[in-house]
Every structure is written in C-alpha cells, then in structure tokens.
C-alpha beads as a LAMMPS data file, in Angstrom:
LAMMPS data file: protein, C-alpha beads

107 atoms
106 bonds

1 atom types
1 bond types

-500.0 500.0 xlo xhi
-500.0 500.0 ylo yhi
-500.0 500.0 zlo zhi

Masses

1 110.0

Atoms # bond

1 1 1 0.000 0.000 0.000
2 1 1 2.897 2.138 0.779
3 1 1 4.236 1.569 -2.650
4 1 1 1.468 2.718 -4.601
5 1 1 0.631 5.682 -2.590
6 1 1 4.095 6.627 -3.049
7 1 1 3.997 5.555 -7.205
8 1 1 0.167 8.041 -7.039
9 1 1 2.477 10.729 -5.598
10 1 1 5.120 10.193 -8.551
11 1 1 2.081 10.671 -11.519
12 1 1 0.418 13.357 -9.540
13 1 1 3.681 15.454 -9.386
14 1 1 5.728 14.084 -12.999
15 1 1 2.091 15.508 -14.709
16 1 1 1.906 18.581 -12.283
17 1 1 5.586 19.745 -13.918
18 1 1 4.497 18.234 -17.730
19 1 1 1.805 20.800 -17.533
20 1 1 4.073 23.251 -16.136
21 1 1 6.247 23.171 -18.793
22 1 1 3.394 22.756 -21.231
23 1 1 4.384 19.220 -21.938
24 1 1 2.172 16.739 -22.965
25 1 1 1.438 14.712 -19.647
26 1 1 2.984 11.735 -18.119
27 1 1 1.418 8.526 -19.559
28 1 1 -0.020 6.837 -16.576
29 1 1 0.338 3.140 -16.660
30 1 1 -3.154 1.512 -16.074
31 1 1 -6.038 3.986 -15.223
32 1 1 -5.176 6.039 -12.140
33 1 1 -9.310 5.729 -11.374
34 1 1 -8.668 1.659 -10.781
35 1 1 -4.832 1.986 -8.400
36 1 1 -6.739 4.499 -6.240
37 1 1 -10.208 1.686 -6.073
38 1 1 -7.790 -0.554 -5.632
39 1 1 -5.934 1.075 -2.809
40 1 1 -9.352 2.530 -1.108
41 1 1 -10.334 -1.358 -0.818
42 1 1 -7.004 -2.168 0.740
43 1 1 -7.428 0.217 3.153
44 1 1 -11.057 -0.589 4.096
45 1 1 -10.012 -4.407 4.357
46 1 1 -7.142 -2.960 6.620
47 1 1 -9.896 -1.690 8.739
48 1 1 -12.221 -4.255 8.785
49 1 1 -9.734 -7.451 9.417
50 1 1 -10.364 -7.635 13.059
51 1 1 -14.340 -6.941 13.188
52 1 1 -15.037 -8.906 10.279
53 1 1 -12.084 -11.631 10.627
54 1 1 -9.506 -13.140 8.101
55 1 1 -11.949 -15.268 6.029
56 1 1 -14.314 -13.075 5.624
57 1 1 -12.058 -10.231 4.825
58 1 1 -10.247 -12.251 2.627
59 1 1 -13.436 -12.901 0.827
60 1 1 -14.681 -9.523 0.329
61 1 1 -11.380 -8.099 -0.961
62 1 1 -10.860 -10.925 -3.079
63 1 1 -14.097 -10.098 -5.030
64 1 1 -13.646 -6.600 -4.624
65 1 1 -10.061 -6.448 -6.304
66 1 1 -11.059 -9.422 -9.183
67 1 1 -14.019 -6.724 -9.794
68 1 1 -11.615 -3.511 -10.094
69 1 1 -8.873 -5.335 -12.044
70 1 1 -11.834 -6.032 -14.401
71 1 1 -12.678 -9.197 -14.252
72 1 1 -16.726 -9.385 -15.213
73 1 1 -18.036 -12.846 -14.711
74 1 1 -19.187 -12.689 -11.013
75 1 1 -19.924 -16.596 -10.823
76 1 1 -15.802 -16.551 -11.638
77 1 1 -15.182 -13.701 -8.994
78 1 1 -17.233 -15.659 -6.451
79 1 1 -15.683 -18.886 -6.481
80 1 1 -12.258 -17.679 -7.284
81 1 1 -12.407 -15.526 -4.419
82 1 1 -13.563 -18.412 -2.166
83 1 1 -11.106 -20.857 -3.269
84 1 1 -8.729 -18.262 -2.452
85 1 1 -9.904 -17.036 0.787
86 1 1 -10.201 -20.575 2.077
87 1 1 -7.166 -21.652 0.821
88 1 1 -5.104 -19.454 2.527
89 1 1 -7.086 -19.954 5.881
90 1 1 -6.190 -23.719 5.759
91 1 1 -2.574 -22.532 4.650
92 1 1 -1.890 -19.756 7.472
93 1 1 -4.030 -21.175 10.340
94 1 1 -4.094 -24.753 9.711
95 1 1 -0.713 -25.706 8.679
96 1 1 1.327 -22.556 9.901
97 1 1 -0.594 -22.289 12.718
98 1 1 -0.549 -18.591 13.090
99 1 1 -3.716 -17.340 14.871
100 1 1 -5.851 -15.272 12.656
101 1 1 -9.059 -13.176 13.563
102 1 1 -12.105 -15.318 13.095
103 1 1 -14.473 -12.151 13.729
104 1 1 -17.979 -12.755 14.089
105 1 1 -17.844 -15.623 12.208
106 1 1 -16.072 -17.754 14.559
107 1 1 -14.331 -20.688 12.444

Bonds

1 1 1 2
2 1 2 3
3 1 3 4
4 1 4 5
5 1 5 6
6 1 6 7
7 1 7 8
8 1 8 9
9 1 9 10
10 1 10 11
11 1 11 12
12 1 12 13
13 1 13 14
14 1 14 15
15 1 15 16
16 1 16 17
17 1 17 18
18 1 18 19
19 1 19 20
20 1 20 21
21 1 21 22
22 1 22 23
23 1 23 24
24 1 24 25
25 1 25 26
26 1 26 27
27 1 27 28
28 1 28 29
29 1 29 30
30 1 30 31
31 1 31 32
32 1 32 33
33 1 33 34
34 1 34 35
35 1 35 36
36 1 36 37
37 1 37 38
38 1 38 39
39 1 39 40
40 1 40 41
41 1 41 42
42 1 42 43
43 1 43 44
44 1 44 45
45 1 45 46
46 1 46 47
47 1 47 48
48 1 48 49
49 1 49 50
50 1 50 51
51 1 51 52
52 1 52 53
53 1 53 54
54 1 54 55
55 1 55 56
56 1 56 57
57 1 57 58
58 1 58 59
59 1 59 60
60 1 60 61
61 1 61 62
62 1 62 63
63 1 63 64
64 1 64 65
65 1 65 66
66 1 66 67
67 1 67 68
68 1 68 69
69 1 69 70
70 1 70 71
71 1 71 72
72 1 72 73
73 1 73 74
74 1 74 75
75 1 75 76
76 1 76 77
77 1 77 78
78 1 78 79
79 1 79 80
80 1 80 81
81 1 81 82
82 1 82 83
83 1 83 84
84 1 84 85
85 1 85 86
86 1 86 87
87 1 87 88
88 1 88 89
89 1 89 90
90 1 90 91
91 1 91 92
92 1 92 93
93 1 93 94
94 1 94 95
95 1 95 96
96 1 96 97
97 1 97 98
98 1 98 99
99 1 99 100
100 1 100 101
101 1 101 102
102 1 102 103
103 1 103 104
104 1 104 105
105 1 105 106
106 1 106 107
C-alpha cells in the first residue's frame, strides 16, 4: 500500500511539472481511477480485518479487487475468491498455525 501511494504521488507530481512546462502529460500506466479503487479497498479491508475476521475479509477483498482489475463474470469472482480465501485460511491457520481473527464468524 505504501508503494502505490508513493507511485500516485510520482504521476500526480511528474504531470503537475508536464503541464508546467506545457508538456504533454505523463502517460499513466493503467487507469489512475482503478490503483486508487484498488488502494481505497485495501485500506477498508485494513480496517475491517479484526471486526469482520480473516476469512471473511479475505473474501470480500478478493471479489472486490477481481471486480476492479476487471474481471466481469461474477460466478468466476465468487468462487475464485472463495477458493482463495479458504485456501489461505487452511494454509496460514491450519498448517502454519498462526492465529488469525475469526471475527464474528467464529471458524
């Protein structure tokens, strides 16, 4: 996250002095609409991790971030997102054994 606020600050400024100059301005990579979504819902998961808990979480931002990068089949997004989220529950809490929020879920 630190990264691309840092990378935002770069394209804001780089464009700020194009215009300046009356250059033409700095071709953004990607659409700077989608790395700020994409940041906002890393944040909010941030937030969330302990009142919701990891699987949850992981769920949510999953399907939010599939949805922002663009990906439009929601039956896809779904399951992906679940495969993912409970993957990596069995992988961190199961076999690593680090202890994870479980929120109001409670598994």
């Amino acid at each position: 996250m630190i990264l691309s606020v840092i990378l935002l600050l770069k394209l804001f400024f780089q464009n700020k002095e194009a215009l300046k100059k009356g250059k033409a301005a700095v071709e953004i990579p990607g659409s700077t609409k989608q790395m700020i979504f994409f940041l906002g819902t890393m944040v909010l998961a941030t937030l969330f991790f302990n009142k919701f808990g990891y699987p949850l979480t992981s769920f949510l931002l999953m399907v939010a971030l599939l949805g922002i990068l663009g990906i439009k089949r929601w039956a896809f997004n779904i399951f992906l997102s679940f495969v993912t989220s409970v993957g990596s529950y069995f992988l961190f809490v199961q076999w690593l054994q680090i202890p994870l929020p479980k929120g109001f879920i409670g598994f």
